[in-house]
Every structure is written in structure tokens, then in C-alpha cells.
ROBA-320914 format. One record per residue (C-alpha): residue in three letters; residue number from 0; z, x, y. Coordinates in steps of 0.25 Angstrom, whole numbers, plus 5000, padded with zeros to 4 digits. Layout:
% residues N
<code:ALA pos:NUM up:Z east:X north:Y>
...
END
This chain:
% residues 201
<code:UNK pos:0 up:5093 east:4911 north:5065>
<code:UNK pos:1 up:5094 east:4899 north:5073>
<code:UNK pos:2 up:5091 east:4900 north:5089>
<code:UNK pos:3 up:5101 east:4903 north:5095>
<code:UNK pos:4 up:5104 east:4888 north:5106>
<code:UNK pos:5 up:5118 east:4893 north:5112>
<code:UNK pos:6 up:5120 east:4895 north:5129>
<code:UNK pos:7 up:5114 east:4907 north:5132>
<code:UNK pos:8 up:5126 east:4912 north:5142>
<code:UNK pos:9 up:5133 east:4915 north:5130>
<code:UNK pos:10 up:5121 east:4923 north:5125>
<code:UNK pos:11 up:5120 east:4929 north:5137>
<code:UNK pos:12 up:5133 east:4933 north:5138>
<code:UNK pos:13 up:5134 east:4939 north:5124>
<code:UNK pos:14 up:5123 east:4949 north:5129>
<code:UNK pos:15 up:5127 east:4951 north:5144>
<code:UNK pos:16 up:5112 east:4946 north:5150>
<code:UNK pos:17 up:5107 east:4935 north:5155>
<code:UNK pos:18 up:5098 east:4930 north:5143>
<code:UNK pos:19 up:5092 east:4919 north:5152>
<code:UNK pos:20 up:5088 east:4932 north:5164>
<code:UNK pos:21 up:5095 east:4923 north:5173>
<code:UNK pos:22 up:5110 east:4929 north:5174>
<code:UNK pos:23 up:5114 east:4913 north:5173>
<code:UNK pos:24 up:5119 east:4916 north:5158>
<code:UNK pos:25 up:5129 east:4926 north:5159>
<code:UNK pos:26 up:5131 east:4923 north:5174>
<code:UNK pos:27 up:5144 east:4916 north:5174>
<code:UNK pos:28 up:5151 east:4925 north:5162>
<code:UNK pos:29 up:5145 east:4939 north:5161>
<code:UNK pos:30 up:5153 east:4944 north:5149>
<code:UNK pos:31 up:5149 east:4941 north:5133>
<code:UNK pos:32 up:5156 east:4928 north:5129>
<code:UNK pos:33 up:5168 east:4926 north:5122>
<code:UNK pos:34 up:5182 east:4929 north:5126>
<code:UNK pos:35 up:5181 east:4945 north:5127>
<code:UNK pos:36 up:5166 east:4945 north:5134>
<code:UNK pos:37 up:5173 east:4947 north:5147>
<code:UNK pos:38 up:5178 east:4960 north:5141>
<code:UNK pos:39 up:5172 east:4968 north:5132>
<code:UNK pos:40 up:5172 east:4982 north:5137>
<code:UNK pos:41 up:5168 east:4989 north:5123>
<code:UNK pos:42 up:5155 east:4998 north:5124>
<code:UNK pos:43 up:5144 east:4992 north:5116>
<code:UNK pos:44 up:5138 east:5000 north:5106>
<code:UNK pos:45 up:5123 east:5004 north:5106>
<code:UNK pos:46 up:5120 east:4994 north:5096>
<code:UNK pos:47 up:5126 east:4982 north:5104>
<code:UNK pos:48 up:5119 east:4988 north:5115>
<code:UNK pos:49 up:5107 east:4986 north:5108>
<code:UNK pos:50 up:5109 east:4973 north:5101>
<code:UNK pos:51 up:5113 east:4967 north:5115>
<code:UNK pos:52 up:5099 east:4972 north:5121>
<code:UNK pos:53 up:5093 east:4963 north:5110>
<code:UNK pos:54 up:5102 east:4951 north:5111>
<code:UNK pos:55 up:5098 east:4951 north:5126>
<code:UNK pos:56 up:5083 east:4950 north:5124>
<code:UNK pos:57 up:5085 east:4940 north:5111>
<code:UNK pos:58 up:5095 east:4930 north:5118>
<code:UNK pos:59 up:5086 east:4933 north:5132>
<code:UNK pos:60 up:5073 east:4928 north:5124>
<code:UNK pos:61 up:5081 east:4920 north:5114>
<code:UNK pos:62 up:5075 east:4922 north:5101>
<code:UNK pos:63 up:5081 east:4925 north:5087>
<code:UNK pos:64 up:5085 east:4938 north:5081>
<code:UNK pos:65 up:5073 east:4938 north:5071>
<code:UNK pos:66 up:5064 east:4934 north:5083>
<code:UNK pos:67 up:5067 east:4946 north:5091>
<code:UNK pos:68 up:5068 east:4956 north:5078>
<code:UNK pos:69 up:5053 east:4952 north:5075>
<code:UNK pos:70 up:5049 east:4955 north:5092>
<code:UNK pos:71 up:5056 east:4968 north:5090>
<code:UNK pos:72 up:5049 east:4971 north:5079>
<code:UNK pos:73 up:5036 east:4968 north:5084>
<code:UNK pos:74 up:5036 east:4974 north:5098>
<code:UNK pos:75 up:5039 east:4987 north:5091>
<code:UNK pos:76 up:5026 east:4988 north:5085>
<code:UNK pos:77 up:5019 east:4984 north:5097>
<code:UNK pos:78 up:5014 east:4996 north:5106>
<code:UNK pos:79 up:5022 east:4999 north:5118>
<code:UNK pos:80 up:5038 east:4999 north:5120>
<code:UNK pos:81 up:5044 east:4992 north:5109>
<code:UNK pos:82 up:5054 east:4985 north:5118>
<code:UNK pos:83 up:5044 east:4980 north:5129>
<code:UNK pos:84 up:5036 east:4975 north:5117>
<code:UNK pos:85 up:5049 east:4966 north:5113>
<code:UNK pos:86 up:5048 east:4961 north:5127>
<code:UNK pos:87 up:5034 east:4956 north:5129>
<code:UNK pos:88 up:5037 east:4951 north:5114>
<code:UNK pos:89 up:5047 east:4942 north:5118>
<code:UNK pos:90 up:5042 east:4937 north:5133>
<code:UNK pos:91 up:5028 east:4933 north:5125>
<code:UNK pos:92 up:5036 east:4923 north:5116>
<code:UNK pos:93 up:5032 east:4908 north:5121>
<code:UNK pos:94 up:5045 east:4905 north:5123>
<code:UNK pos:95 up:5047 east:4915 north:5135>
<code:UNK pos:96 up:5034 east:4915 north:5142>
<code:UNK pos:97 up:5039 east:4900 north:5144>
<code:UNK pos:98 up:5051 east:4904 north:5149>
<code:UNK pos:99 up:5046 east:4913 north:5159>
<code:UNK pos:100 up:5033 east:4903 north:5163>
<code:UNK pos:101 up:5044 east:4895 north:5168>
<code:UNK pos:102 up:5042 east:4882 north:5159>
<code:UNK pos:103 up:5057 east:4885 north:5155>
<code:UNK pos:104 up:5069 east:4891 north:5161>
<code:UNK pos:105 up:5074 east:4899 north:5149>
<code:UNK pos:106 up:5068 east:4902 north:5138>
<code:UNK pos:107 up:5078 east:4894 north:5127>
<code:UNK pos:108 up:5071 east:4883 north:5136>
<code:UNK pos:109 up:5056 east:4887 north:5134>
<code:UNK pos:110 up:5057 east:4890 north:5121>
<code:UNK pos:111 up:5062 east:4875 north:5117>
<code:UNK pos:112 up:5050 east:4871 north:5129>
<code:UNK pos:113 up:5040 east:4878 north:5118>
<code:UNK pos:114 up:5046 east:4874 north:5107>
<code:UNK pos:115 up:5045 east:4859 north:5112>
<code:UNK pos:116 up:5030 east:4861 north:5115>
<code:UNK pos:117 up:5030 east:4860 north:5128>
<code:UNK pos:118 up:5020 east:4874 north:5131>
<code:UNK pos:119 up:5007 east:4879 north:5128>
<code:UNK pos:120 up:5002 east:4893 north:5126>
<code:UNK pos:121 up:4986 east:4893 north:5128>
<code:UNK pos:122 up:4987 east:4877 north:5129>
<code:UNK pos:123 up:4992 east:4877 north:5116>
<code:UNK pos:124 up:5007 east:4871 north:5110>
<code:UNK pos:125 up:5014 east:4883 north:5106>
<code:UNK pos:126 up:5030 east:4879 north:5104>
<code:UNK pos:127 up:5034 east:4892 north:5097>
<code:UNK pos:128 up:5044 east:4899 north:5107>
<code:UNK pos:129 up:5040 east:4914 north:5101>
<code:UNK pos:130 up:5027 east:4911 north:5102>
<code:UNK pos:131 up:5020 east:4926 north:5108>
<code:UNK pos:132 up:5013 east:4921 north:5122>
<code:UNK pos:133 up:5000 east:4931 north:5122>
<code:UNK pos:134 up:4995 east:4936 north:5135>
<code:UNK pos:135 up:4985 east:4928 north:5143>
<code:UNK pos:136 up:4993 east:4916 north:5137>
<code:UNK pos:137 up:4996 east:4903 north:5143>
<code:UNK pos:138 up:5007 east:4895 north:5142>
<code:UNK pos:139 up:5009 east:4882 north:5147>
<code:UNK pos:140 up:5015 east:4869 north:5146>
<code:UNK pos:141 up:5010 east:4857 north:5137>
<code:UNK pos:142 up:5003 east:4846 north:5147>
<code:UNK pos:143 up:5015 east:4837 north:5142>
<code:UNK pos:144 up:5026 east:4847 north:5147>
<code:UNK pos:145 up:5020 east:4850 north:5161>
<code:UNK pos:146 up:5029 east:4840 north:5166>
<code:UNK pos:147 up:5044 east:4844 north:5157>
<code:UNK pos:148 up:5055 east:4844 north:5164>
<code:UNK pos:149 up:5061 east:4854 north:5159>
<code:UNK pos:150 up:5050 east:4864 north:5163>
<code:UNK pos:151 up:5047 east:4859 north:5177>
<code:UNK pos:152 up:5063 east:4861 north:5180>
<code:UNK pos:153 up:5059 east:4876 north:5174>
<code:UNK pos:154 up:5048 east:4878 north:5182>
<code:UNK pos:155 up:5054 east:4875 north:5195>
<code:UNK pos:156 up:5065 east:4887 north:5194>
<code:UNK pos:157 up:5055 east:4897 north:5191>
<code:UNK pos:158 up:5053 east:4906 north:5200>
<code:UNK pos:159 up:5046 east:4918 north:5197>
<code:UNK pos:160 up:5039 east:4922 north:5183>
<code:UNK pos:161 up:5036 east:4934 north:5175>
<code:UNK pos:162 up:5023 east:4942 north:5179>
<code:UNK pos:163 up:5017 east:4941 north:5167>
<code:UNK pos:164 up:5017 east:4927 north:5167>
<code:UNK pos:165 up:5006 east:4918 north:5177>
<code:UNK pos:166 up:5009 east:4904 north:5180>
<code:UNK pos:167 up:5000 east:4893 north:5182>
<code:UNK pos:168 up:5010 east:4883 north:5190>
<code:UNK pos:169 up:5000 east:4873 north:5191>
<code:UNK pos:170 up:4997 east:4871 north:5176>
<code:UNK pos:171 up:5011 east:4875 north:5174>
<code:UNK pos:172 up:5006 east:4887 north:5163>
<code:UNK pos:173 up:5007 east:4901 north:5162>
<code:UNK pos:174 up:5001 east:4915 north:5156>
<code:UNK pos:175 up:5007 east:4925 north:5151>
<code:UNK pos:176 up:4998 east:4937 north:5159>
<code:UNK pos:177 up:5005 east:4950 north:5150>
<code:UNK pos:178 up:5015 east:4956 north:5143>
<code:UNK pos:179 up:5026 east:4958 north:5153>
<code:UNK pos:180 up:5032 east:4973 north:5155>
<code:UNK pos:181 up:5047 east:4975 north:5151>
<code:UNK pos:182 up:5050 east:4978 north:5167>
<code:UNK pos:183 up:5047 east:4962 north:5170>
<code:UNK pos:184 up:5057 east:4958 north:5159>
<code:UNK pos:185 up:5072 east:4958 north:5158>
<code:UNK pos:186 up:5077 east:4973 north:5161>
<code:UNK pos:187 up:5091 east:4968 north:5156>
<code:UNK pos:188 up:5087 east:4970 north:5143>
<code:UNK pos:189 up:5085 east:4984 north:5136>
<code:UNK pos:190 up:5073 east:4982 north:5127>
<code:UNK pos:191 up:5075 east:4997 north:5121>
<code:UNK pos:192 up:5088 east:4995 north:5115>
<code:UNK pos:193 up:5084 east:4982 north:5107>
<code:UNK pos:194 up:5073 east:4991 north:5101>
<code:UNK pos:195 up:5083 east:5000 north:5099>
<code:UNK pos:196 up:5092 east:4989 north:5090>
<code:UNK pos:197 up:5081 east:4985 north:5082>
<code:UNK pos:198 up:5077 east:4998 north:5078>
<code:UNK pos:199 up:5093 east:4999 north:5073>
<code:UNK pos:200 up:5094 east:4988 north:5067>
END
């Protein structure tokens, strides 16, 4: 399935959450899209409950459907709670831990930062989005892209990061500490009923 490249509010809006954590995408129109989002007033059945739970946390890291099966899948046979596992699976993608450094202000944008070449993990090109970030890790930007415009203007806005992230302001790069705990990542989301739909389905 091709990625989806279409404005986020609309996204955002199908799901009722802010997929960007910022509130700026669901700010003006609050309701689901269409000519009767202001008013649907029907109660949801469990499964569109559930299915909503996993379209919030796929849009909100904005990977495919296959993508975020195969994290399901995996974080269930990793010890510990199956949807807290999903979690640390999906802030270790490259693509996030960009995101959250800073180097871009959503994480459409830093995926296409890693895609381009612009970031190192361990001094090394890496320009897979989904590549998984190990702790103890550093990521940084290429000596060429110190300077990007595009990432400075980023950088600028930031004004506090994750915990489990350090930051090296100087050399403008970054170390991803540990795992983060489910309490230190978006409460909006309810990680037990997207385990719940996969195991439906």
C-alpha cells in the first residue's frame, strides 16, 4: 500500500486526536470530516472502538498497515506488557527518534530528512526511516547538513525533549539513554485495546 501524503487535519479528524500531539490539527474543526462529522451521535461498537485506538497510534507514527501488524506481532513475543512493547517498538524507529531530537518538527518531515541522507546513527549514513535506534545509540546529523535550513528553523522551536533522549547542542547530536516508559508517551491513546483488535482479527 502506498504511503499515505494527504493533510494530516483530515486524518486527524477521522480519529478525534491530534496525530501531530500538538492539538493544531483538529484545532479549528473538532468533529470527523465530511458533511455529517458535526453530528454523528450513534454509539460506536467495541470494534470501532478498537479499530480507532489503532488508527490513532498508526496515523500518529505514520506508518502502513503491514508496518504496524508486523510491531504488533513482534512486541507480543517480547517479555513484559504486550502494548508497552508496541510502544518502545515504534519510538525506536529512526524516523521518530529524529522527530523527537528535534532535527524536524513532525515526523513526516524527518522521515523524508532520513530518507534524504541527512542523519547518522553511530557516524554512520542510515536513510531507512524504520530503521530500530539501539540504546546507547547516537544520532546525529551528516557534517554537510549541520547547517539545513530546515532543521535549524526546527531546532529553534524546541523547547523541551523526551528524557530518554540526551542532547549534545554543541555537536548538534543525540543518544538515545533507554527505553521510554508508557507513562512518558501519549496517555490519549489506549494501547490495551489495539492488542485487543489484533487479537480479533
Amino acid at each position: 500500500m502506498a504511503r499515505y501524503t494527504g493533510p494530516n487535519n483530515k486524518r486527524a479528524r477521522r480519529v478525534g486526536f491530534s496525530i501531530l500531539e500538538t492539538g493544531t490539527d483538529i484545532a479549528k474543526r473538532p468533529y470527523g470530516p465530511g458533511q455529517h462529522g458535526s453530528d454523528r451521535k450513534r454509539k460506536p461498537s467495541n470494534y470501532s472502538v478498537q479499530l480507532t485506538e489503532k488508527q490513532k497510534a498508526r496515523f500518529m507514527y505514520g506508518i502502513s498497515e503491514k508496518q504496524f501488524k508486523k510491531l504488533v506481532n513482534e512486541s507480543g513475543k517480547m517479555k513484559g506488557v504486550h502494548g508497552e512493547n508496541l510502544f518502545i517498538l515504534l519510538e525506536s524507529r529512526l524516523d521518530n527518534i529524529v522527530y523527537r531530537i528535534g532535527f524536524a518538527n513532525t515526523r513526516r518531515a524527518a522521515r523524508q530528512l532520513v530518507n534524504h541522507g541527512h542523519i547518522t546513527v553511530n557516524g554512520k549514513k542510515v536513510d531507512i526511516p524504520s530503521y530500530r535506534v539501539k540504546v546507547g545509540d547516537v544520532i546525529s546529523l551528516k557534517e554537510k547538513s549541520m547547517n539545513h535550513p530546515a532543521v535549524l528553523a526546527s531546532l529553534e522551536k524546541v523547547n523541551k525533549r523526551v528524557d530518554f533522549i540526551s542532547y549534545d547542542e554543541s555537536k548538534k547530536q543525540a543518544t538515545y539513554v533507554r527505553y521510554p516508559e508508557r507513562s512518558e508517551l501519549n496517555a490519549d491513546i489506549n494501547d490495551a485495546l489495539i492488542v485487543e483488535f489484533y487479537s480479533r482479527v
